[in-house]
KOLTOR-924085 format. One record per residue (C-alpha): residue number from 1; residue in one letter; chain; z, y, x. Coordinates in nm, 2 decimals. Example, Ala and Ser with C-alpha at 12.3 -4.5 7.8 and 13.67 -1.06 7.14 Angstrom:
+-----+--------+--------+--------+--------+--------+
! num ! residu ! chaine !      w !      v !      u !
+-----+--------+--------+--------+--------+--------+
!   1 !      a !      A !   0.78 !  -0.45 !   1.23 !
!   2 !      s !      A !   0.71 !  -0.11 !   1.37 !
+-----+--------+--------+--------+--------+--------+
***
This chain:
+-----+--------+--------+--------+--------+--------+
! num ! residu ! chaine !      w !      v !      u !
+-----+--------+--------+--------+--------+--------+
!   1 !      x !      A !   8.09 !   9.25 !  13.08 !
!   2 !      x !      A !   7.90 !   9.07 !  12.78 !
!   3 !      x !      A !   8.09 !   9.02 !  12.41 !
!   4 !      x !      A !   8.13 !   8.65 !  12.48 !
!   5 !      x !      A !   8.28 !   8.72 !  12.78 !
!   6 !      x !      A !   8.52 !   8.93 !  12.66 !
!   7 !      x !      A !   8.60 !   8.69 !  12.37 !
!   8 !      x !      A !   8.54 !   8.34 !  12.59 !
!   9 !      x !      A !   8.92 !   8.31 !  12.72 !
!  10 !      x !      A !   9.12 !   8.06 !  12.95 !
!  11 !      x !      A !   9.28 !   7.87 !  12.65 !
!  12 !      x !      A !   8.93 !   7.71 !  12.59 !
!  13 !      x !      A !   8.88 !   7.55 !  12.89 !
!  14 !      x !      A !   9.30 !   7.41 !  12.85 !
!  15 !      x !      A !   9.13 !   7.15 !  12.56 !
!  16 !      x !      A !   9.12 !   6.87 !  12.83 !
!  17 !      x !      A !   9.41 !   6.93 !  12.96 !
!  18 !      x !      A !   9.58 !   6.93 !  12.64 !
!  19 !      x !      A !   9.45 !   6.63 !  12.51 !
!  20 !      x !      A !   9.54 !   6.45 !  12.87 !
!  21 !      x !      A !   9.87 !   6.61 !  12.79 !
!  22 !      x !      A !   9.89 !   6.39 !  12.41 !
!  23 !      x !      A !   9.75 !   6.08 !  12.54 !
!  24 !      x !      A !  10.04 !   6.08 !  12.83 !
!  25 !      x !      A !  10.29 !   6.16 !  12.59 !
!  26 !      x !      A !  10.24 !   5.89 !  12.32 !
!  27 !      x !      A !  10.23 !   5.64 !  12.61 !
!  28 !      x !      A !  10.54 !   5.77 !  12.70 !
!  29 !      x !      A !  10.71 !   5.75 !  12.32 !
!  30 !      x !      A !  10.55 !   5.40 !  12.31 !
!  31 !      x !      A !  10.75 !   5.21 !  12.15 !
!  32 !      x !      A !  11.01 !   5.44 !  12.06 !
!  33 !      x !      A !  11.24 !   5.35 !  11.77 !
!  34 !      x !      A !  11.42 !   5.68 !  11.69 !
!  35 !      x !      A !  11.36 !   5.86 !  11.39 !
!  36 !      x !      A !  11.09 !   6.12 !  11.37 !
!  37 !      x !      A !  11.00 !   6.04 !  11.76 !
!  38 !      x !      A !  10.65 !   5.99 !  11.85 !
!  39 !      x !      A !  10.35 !   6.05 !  11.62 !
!  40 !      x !      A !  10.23 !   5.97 !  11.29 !
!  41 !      x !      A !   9.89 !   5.89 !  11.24 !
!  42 !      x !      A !   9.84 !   6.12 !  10.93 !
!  43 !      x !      A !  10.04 !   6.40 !  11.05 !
!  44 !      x !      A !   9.87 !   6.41 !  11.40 !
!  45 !      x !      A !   9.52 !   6.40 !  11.21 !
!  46 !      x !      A !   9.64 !   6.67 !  11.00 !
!  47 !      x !      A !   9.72 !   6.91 !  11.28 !
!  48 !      x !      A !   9.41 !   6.87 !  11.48 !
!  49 !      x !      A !   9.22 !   6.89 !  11.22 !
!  50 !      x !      A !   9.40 !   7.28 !  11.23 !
!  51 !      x !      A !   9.40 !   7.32 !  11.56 !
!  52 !      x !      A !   9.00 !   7.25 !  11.54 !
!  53 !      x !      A !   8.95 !   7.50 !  11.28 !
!  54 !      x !      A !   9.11 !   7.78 !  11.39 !
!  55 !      x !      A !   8.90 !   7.78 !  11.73 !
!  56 !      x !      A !   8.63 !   7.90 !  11.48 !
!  57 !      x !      A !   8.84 !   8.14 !  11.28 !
!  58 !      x !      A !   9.05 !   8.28 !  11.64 !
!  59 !      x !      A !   8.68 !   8.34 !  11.71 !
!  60 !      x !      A !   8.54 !   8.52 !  11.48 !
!  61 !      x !      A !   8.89 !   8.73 !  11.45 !
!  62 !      x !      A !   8.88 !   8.82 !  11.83 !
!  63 !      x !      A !   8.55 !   8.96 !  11.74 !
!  64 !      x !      A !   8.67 !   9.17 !  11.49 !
!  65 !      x !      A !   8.96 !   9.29 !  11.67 !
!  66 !      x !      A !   8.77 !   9.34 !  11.99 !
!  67 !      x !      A !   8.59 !   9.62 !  11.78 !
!  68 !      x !      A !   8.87 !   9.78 !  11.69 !
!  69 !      x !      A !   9.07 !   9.76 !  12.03 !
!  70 !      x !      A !   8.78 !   9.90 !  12.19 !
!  71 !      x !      A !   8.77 !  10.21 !  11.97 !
!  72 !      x !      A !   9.15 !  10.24 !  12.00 !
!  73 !      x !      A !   9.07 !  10.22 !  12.42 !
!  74 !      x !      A !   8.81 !  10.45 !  12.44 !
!  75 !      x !      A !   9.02 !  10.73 !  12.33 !
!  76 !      x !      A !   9.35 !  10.59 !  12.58 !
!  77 !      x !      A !   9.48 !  10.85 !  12.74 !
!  78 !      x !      A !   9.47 !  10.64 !  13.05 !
!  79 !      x !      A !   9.33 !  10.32 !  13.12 !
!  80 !      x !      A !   9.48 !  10.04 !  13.32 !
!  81 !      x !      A !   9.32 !   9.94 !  13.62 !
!  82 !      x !      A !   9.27 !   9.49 !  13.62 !
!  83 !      x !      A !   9.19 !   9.48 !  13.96 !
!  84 !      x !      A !   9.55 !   9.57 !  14.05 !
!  85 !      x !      A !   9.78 !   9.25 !  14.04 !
!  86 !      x !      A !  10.09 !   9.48 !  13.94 !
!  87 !      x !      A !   9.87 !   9.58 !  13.59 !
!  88 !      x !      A !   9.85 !   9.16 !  13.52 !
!  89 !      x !      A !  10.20 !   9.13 !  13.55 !
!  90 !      x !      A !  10.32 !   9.48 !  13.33 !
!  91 !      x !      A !  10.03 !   9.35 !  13.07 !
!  92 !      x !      A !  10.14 !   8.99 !  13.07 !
!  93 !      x !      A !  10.52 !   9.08 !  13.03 !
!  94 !      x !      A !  10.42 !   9.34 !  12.74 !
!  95 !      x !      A !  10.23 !   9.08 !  12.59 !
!  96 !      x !      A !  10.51 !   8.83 !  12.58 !
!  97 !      x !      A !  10.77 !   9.10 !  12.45 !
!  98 !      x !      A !  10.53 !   9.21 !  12.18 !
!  99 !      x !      A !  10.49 !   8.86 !  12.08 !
! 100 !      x !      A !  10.88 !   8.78 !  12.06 !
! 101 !      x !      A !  10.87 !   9.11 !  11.84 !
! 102 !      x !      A !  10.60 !   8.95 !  11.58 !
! 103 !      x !      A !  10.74 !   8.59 !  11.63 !
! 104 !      x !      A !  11.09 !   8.71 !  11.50 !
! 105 !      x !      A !  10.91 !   8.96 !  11.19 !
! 106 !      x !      A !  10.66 !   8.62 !  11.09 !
! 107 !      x !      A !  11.02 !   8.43 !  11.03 !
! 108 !      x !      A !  11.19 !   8.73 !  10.87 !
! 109 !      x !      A !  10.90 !   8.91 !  10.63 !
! 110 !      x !      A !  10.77 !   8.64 !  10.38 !
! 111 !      x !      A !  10.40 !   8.74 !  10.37 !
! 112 !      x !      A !  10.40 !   8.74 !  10.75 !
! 113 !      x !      A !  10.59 !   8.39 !  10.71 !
! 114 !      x !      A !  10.27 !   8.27 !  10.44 !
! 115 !      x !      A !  10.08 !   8.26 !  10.74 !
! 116 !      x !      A !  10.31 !   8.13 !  11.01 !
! 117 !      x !      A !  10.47 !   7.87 !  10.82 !
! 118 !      x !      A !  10.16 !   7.64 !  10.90 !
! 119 !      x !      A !  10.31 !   7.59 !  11.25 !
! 120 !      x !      A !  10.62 !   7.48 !  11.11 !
! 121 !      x !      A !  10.58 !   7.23 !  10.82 !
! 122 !      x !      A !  10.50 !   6.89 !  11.03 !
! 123 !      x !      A !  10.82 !   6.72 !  11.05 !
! 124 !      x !      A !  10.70 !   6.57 !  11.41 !
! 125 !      x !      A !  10.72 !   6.77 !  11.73 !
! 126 !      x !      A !  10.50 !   6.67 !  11.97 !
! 127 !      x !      A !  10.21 !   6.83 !  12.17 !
! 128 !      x !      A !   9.97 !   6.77 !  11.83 !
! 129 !      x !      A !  10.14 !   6.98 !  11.63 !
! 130 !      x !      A !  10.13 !   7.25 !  11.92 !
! 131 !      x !      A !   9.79 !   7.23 !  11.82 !
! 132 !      x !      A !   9.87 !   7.29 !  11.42 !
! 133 !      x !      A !   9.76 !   7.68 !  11.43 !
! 134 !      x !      A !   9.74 !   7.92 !  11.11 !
! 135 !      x !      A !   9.39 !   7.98 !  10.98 !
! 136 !      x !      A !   9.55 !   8.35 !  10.91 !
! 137 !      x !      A !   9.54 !   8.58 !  11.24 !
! 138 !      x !      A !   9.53 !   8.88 !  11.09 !
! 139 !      x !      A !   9.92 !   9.00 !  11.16 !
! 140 !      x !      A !   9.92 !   8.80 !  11.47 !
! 141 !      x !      A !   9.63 !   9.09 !  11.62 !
! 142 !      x !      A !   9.74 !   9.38 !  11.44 !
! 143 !      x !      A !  10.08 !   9.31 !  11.71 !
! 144 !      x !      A !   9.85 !   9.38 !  11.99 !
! 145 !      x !      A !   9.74 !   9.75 !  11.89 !
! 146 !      x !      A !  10.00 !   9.92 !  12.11 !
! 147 !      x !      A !   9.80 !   9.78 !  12.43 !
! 148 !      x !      A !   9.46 !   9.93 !  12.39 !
! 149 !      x !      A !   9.64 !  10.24 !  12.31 !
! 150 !      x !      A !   9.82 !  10.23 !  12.60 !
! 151 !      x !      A !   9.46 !  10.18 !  12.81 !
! 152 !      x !      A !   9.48 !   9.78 !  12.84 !
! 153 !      x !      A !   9.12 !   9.69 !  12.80 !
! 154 !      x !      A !   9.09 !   9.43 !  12.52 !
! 155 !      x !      A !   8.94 !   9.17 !  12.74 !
! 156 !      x !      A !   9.25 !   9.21 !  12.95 !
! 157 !      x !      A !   9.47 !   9.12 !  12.63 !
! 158 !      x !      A !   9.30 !   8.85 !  12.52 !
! 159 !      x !      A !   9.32 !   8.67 !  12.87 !
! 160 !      x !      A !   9.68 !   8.74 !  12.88 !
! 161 !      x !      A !   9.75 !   8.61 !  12.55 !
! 162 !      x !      A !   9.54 !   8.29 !  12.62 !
! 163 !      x !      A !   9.78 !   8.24 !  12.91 !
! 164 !      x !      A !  10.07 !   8.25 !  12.67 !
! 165 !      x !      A !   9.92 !   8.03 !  12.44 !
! 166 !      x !      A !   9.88 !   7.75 !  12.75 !
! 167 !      x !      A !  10.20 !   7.82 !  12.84 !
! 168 !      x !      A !  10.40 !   7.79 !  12.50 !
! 169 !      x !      A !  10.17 !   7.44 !  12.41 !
! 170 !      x !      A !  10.38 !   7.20 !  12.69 !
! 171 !      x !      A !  10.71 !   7.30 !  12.54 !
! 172 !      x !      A !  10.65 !   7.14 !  12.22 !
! 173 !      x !      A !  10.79 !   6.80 !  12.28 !
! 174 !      x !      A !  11.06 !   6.56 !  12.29 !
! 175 !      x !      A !  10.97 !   6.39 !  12.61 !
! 176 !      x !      A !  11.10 !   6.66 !  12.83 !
! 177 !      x !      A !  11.48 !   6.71 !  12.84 !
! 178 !      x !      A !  11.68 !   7.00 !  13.00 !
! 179 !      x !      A !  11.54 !   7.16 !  13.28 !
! 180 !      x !      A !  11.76 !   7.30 !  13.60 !
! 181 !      x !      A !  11.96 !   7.59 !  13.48 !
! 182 !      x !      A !  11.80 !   7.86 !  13.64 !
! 183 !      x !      A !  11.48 !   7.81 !  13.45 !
! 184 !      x !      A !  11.66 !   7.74 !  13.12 !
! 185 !      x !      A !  11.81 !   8.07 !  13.17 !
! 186 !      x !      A !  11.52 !   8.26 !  13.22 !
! 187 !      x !      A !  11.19 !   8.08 !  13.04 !
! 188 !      x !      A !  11.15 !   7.91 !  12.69 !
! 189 !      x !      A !  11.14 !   7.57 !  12.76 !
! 190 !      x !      A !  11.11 !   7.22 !  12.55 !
! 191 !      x !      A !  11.50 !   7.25 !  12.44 !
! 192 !      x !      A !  11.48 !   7.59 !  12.34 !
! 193 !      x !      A !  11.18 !   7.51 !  12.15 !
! 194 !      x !      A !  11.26 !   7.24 !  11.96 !
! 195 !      x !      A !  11.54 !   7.44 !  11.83 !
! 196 !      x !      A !  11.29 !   7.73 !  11.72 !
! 197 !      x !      A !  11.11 !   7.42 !  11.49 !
! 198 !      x !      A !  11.45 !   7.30 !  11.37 !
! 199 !      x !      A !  11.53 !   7.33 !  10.96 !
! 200 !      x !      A !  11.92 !   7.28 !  11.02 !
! 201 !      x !      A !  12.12 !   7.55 !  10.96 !
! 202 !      x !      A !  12.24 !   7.62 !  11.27 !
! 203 !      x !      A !  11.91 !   7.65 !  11.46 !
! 204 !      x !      A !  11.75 !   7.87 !  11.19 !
! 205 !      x !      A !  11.58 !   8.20 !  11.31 !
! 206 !      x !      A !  11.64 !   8.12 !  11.72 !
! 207 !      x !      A !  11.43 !   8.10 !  12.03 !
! 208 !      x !      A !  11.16 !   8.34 !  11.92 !
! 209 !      x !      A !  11.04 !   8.38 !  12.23 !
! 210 !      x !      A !  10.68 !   8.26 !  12.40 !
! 211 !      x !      A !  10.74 !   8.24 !  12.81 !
! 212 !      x !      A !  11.02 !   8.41 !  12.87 !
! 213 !      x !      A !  11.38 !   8.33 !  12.66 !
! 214 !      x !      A !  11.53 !   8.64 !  12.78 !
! 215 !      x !      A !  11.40 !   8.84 !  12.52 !
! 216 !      x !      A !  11.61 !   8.62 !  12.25 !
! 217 !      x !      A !  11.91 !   8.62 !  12.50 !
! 218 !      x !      A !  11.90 !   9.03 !  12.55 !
! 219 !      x !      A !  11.84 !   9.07 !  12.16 !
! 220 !      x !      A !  12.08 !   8.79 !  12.04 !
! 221 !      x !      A !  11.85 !   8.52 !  11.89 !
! 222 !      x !      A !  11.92 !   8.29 !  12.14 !
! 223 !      x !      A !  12.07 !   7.92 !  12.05 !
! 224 !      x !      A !  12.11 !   7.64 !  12.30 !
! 225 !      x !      A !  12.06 !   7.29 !  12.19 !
! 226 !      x !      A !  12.32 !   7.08 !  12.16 !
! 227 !      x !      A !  12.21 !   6.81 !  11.87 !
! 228 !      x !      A !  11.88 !   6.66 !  11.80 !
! 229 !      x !      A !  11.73 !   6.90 !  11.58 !
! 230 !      x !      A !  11.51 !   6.81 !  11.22 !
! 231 !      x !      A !  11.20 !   6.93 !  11.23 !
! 232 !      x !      A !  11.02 !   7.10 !  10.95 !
! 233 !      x !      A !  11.10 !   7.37 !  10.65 !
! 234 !      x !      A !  11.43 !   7.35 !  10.49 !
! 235 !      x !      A !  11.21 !   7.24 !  10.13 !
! 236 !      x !      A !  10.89 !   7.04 !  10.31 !
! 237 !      x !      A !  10.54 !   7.05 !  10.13 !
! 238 !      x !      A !  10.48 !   6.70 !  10.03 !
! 239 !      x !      A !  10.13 !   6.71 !  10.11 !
! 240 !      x !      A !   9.92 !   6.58 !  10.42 !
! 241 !      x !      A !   9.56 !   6.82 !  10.25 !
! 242 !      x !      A !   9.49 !   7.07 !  10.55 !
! 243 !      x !      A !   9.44 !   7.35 !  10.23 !
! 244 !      x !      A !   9.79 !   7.29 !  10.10 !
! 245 !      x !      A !   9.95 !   7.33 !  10.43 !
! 246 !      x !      A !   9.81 !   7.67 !  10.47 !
! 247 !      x !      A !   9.80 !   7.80 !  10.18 !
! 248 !      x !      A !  10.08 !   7.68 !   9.97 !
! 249 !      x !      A !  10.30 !   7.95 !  10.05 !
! 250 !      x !      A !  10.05 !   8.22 !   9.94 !
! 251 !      x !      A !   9.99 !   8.07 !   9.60 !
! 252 !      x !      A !  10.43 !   8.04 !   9.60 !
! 253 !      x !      A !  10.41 !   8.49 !   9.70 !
! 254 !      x !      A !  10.15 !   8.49 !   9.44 !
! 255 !      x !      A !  10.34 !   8.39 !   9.14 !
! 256 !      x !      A !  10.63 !   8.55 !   9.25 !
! 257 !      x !      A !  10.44 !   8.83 !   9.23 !
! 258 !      x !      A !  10.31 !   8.77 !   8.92 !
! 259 !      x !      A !  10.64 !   8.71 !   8.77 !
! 260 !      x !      A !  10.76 !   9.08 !   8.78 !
! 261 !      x !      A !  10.64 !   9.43 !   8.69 !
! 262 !      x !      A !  10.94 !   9.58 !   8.94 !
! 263 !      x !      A !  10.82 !   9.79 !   9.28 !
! 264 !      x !      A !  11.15 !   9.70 !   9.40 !
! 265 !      x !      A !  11.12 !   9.33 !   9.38 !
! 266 !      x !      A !  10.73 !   9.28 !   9.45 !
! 267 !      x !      A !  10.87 !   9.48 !   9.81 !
! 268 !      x !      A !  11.14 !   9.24 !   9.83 !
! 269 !      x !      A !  10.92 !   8.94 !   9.75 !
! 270 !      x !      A !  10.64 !   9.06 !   9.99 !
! 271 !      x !      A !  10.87 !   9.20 !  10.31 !
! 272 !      x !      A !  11.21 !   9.03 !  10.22 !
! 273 !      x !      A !  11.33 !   8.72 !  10.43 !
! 274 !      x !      A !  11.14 !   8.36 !  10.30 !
! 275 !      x !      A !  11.34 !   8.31 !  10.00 !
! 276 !      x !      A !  11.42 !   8.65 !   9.88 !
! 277 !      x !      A !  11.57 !   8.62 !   9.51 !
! 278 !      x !      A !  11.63 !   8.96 !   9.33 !
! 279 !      x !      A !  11.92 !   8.77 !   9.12 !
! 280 !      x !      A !  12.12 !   8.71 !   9.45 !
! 281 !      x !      A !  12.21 !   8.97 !   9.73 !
! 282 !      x !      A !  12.05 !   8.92 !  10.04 !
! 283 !      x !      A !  12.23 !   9.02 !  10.36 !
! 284 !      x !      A !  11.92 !   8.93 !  10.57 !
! 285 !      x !      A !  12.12 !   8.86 !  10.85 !
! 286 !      x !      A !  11.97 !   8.63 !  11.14 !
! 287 !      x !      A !  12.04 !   8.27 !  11.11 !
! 288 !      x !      A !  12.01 !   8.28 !  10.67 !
! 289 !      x !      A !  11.93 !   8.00 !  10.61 !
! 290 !      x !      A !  11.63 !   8.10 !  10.35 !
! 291 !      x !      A !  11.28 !   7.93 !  10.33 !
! 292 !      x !      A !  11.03 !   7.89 !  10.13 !
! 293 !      x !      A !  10.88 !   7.55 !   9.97 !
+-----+--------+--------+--------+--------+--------+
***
């Protein structure tokens, strides 16, 4: 199998379908007159203008992490078979469960959160900011490392992952209400989704997970929605510059950083909850209401 093989996943060829996917739903919010429904020119520029970039960056990172993966699968003490449908499904439902695992640390450890915010500070929710991805991988791939060591060949991961990606774009919108009950019981959907983007106290920290919502339901982050949620942080970045929106909350860590000599509260500013404050106790419970600018 070549490199660009390995590195050449399914999400890629998804583009058409997800722009088919925007151009049906702003025909559908045509004309809408709710509040914070439908797109905004600015805003939708702004996140695929992101989304566009970081096919470069996710590129060049998979490359880099297919390095190290590889070394980390050589030396597996097993290796699992792809031709065998049973390893998809084990691989894919790792891949998920590991994901819910780094989803839930990105919106609980602030420099993990730096990165992640980027998918969170549009105050729209529509299939264009599904698209508004983080120019920062880095933590994202370092979740992955149990696989190769567990003999998943890296290839394997990275198709798996695509698959999550594809799935997790359709739930970002407000066209789709609930589904039948069965499904909202077992997979994220657009209603559990929207209240994972929420900034109102009562959906903060919920519905971490990427296909499947049992994971948040079996570890207790799970919130149903019953109001219409607002989208955005809890303090919005008033800026529309693609720079600012990804790396604002860096240069926030940064001085925060700057502003002690302690080990104890450059820890807490660096793996503390967004929001961390050494002059207030923290109980760091899910559902604090902490963000950052």
């Amino acid at each position: 199998m070549t490199l660009w093989e390995q590195i050449n996943q399914p999400v890629t060829y998804a583009v058409p379908f997800f722009v088919l996917a925007m151009v049906l739903e702003i025909a559908a919010l045509r004309g809408h007159a709710e509040d914070r429904a439908g797109y905004d020119v600015t805003d939708a520029r702004t996140s695929l203008t992101m989304g566009f970039v970081s096919l470069f960056i996710s590129g060049a990172a998979k490359f880099a992490a297919l390095v190290g993966y590889a070394v980390l699968y050589v030396h597996a003490p097993w290796q699992v078979d792809p031709r065998n449908p049973l390893s998809w499904l084990a691989v894919m439902l790792a891949v998920d469960l590991l994901w819910y695992a780094y989803h839930r640390l990105a919106h609980r450890v602030r420099v993990v959160w730096a990165a992640h915010q980027v998918h969170h500070n549009s105050r729209y929710f529509n299939y264009a900011t599904a698209l508004r991805q983080k120019w920062n991988p880095w933590f994202e791939l370092l979740a992955w490392v149990p696989l190769p060591l567990l003999g998943v060949p890296p290839w394997m991961i990275f198709t798996a992952w695509s698959f999550n990606l594809i799935y997790q774009f359709w739930v970002h919108t407000e066209t789709i209400g609930k589904l039948p009950r069965w499904f909202e019981f077992v997979f994220n959907t657009p209603s559990h989704h929207r209240v994972h983007h929420a900034s109102d106290r009562e959906y903060l920290d919920r519905n971490y997970g990427g296909i499947l919502i049992l994971w948040d339901r079996m570890f207790g982050t799970f919130r149903a929605e019953t109001f219409r949620p607002t989208y955005g942080l809890t303090k919005n970045i008033d800026s529309s510059n693609v720079l600012t929106l990804q790396y604002y909350e860096f240069g926030a860590l940064w001085r925060d950083l700057r502003s002690t000599r302690r080990i104890r509260e450059w820890a807490g500013y660096l793996f503390g909850p967004p929001g961390w404050d050494p002059g207030v106790a923290r109980t760091g419970d899910i559902g604090d209401p902490l963000r950052p600018h």
